[in-house]
C-alpha positions, 0 to 999 in steps of 0.5 A: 515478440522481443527480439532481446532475449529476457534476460538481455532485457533485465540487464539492460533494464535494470542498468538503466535504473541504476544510472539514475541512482545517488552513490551511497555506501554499500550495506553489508549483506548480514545486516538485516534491519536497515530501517536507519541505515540513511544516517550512515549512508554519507549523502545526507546532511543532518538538515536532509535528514531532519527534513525527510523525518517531518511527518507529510503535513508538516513537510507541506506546512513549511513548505508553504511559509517558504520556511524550507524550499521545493528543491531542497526537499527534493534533494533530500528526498532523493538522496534518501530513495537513493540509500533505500534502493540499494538497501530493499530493491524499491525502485524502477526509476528515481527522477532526479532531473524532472524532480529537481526542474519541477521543484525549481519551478515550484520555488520561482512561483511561490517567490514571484506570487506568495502562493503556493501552486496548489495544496501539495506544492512541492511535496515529494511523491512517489508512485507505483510503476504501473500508473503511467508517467508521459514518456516513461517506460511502463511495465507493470512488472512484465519483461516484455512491456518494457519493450513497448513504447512508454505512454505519450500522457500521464495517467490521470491519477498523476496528472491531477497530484501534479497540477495540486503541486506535488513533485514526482521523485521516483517510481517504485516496484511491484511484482510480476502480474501485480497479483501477489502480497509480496513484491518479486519479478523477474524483472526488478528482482525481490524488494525487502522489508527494511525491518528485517530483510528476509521479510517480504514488505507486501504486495503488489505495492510493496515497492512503495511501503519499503520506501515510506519505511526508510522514508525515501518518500512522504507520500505515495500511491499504490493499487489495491484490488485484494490488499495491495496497499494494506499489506504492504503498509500493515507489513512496514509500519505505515498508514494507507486507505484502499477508498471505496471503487471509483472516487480515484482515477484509474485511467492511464494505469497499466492492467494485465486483463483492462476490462476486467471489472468483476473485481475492481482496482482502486488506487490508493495512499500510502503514508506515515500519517493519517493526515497524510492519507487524507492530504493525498486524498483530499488534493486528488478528488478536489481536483475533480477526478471526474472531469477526467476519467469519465469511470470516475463516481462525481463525489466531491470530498466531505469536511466532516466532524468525526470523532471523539465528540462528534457523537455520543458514543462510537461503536467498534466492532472488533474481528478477532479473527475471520473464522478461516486463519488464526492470526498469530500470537503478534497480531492477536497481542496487538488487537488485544492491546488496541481493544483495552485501550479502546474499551476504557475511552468512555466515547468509544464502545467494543461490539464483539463482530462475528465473521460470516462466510469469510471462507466462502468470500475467498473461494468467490473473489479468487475465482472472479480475478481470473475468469479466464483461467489466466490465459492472458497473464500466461500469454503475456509472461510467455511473450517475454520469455520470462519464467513465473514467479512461484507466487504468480504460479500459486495464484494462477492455480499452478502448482498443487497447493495453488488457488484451485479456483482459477479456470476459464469461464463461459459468459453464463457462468461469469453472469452467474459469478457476478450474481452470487457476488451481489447476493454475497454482498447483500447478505454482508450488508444485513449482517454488518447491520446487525450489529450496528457499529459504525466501523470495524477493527481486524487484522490486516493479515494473519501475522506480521511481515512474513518470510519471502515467498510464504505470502498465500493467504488473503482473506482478511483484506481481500473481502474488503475488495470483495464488498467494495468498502473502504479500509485504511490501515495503521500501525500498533505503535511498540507491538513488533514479532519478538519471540521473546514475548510471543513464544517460540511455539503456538499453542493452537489446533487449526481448523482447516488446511489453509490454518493449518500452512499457516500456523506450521509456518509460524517462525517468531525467530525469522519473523523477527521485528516485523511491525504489527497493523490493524485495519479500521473499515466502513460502509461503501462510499463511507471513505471520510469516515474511515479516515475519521475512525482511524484517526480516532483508534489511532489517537486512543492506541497510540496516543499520539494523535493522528499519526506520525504527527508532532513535526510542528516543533521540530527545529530544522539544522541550519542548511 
């Protein structure tokens, strides 16, 4: 037991964060989308600016030509995190002096040789605060593991982008248990979505979308174990992958119940970019993952050919809807949008999906998160004096309307929980099958970035964990909520209690700006593909190849 009490330790926690921030202009409080704000915060010069524009393979590009250097990219980048912590709540730490030596160092090594220390040498990073950094504090979003004393290595997850050459410059939010779409705590406050500042960005890794939003980092790291990257980038208009379990490290990460492996955590980009993503992904599993973290699966990265061209026709399956919640008229319009466009590519044929038992599926995965009623996240709340957040009190089955599947478990009925999740996936497999797609396009959620707090449901990204496939998000380029389009009332019948929360919370006014984000999704292990497939609906929708892209001609103001 601490002997601060909590709110001794949030102050003093949150001071400390403070004093490696940037000085920037305040923002005033009415103004709701910040997502430009960094051009009027008067610390970056129009170079600084146009650098943290470039899309995260260009940025590696230049880099590597020494066309820009490590440190200068570094300085813009934190200047950049800086302007975005004050206007969303993003960070626990910005790291100007590791970053800056790091990037130094990078800058005399490719002068001295000519090569560049690695595939991402000197590219900016940032990573959620649960994955460990040597002599950092580590919270996972708890009052009272800021007390204890901060990991003497970094997780491996780190360890392995740095040796790729990639800078450190920050470490980014995440709620209280790491087990909401949304991202509060008691600790670290509410992090805000920079298109509007009364949405949530997502969660748990919410922290690190609303950074890429405001383009405070070019790529990042996050977790996943019902969402969490997904969310969060479909919530702030980028691009993530939640990988198959086991091809990133996990070791060195900070859990509230480490062993728990009903459902397993996987880690996982954030980026503006689909070669972004696959930058990210690329440099971590070609340094061998496995050769250090022993839970890691030995599967080196694949270069393959998919694509428009790479076979005769691609077969997309489409999921309108997961048969539980509508998705809201936004979403509905996007996928709508995704789907004409794809339809009318010659190479590209729509398989209308059926859903099956998504409901079931919730009922399952909501119940294995928790096989100890959670006791173990009570206790840890309880031994930092800190109060839950609504969110974690709903997950935890706390409150009336909460997860009502949350409750202890005998080591029977665990063995019998983890049978019905086999036999699940079995019968998800056949029916996948049926089909016969190779990819699936949904909804990442049942609407845009919500108002804060109402984030409840999530099933049409917690399957995926569920089934362990990987999934990777984009944006619907254009397609935001806009009550002018989408209408102010939603003409539709719910059909169970969970649809009905949800349409009654539809407010296309509030929601106002919120971006729209699809998900593409593949067999397990099928993770290469799933780049390649999102790659391919991103090109087609949003014609501007894969991704962001189209850095390559930027001409940079003289430093």
């Amino acid at each position: 037991m601490p002997t601060e009490s909590a709110n001794a330790i949030i102050k003093r926690v949150r001071a400390s964060r403070d004093k490696t921030l940037i000085d920037t202009n305040p923002i005033p409080t009415s103004r709701l989308n910040v997502i430009d704000i960094a051009s009027d915060s008067g610390i970056l010069t129009p170079r600084a600016l146009a650098i943290t524009n470039l899309p995260t393979e260009d940025l590696l590009h230049r880099l590597h030509l020494r066309e820009i250097t490590a440190v200068e990219t570094a300085w813009a980048f934190l200047r950049r995190a800086s302007v975005a912590q004050v206007a969303v709540n993003c960070l626990t730490e910005l790291m100007p002096e590791e970053a800056l030596e790091r990037a130094a160092f990078l800058d005399a090594v490719i002068e001295t040789t000519g090569q560049p220390v690695g595939p991402l040498h000197g590219l900016p990073i940032s990573l959620k605060e649960h994955i460990g950094l040597a002599g950092h504090s580590l919270s996972a979003g708890y009052v009272v593991w800021t007390t204890h004393d901060p990991p003497t290595q970094d997780a491996e997850l780190a360890a392995l982008l740095k040796r790729a050459g990639a800078v450190v410059i920050c470490r980014t939010t995440e709620p209280q248990s790491i087990m909401h779409l949304e991202t509060s705590s008691p600790l670290w406050g509410v992090t805000t979505n920079p298109y509007n500042r009364n949405l949530t960005p997502g969660g748990s890794s919410g922290g690190e979308a609303a950074l890429q939003a405001m383009r405070g980092s070019p790529l990042g790291f996050g977790s996943d174990i019902g969402g969490s990257v997904r969310c969060p980038a479909a919530n702030c208009g980028l691009y993530s992958l939640r990988p198959t379990a086991l091809r990133l490290p996990r070791s060195g990460v900070k859990s509230s119940m480490p062993g728990a492996e009903a459902i397993l955590g996987v880690m996982g980009p954030i980026s503006s970019s689909v070669a972004g993503l696959e930058v990210g992904m690329r440099a971590v599993i070609e340094g061998e993952p496995w050769m250090y973290d022993p839970a890691c699966v030995r599967m080196p990265w694949r270069k393959l050919g998919v694509g428009i061209g790479a076979k005769e026709k691609i077969r997309v399956g489409v999921m309108r809807w997961d048969g539980v919640v509508m998705p809201t008229p936004t979403i509905q319009r996007a996928l709508s949008h995704a789907v004409d466009k794809l339809s009318k590519h010659p190479r590209v044929e729509i398989v209308e999906y059926e859903s099956l038992e998504h409901w079931e599926a919730w009922k399952l995965i909501a119940e294995l998160y928790f096989l100890d009623g959670g006791k173990t996240v009570r206790d840890i709340m309880s031994e930092g004096g800190e109060e839950p957040e609504p969110l974690t009190s709903h997950i935890l089955g706390d409150d009336p309307h909460g997860n009502k599947y949350c409750r202890p478990h005998t080591v029977k009925e665990v063995w019998d929980l983890c049978a019905r999740r086999d036999e699940f996936r079995k019968r998800y497999l056949h029916h996948w099958q049926s089909h016969q797609i190779d990819c699936l396009l949904s909804p990442v959620g049942p609407g845009t970035a919500p108002l804060l707090g109402t984030s409840k449901y999530w099933g049409y990204t917690s399957i995926w964990n569920l089934l362990d496939y990987p999934s990777a998000t984009l944006p619907i380029h254009g397609i935001v909520c806009d009550p002018s389009i989408d209408g102010a009332t939603w003409d539709y019948t719910p059909v169970n209690e969970e649809d009905r929360r949800h349409w009654k919370g539809w407010d296309p006014v509030g929601m106002r700006g919120g971006p729209a984000g699809l998900q593409v999704t593949g067999l397990k292990g099928m993770d290469e593909e799933v780049l390649g497939w999102v790659g391919v609906v991103d090109g087609v929708v949003n014609g501007r190849g894969r991704g962001l892209g189209g850095g390559g001609g930027v001409v940079l103001p003289p430093a």
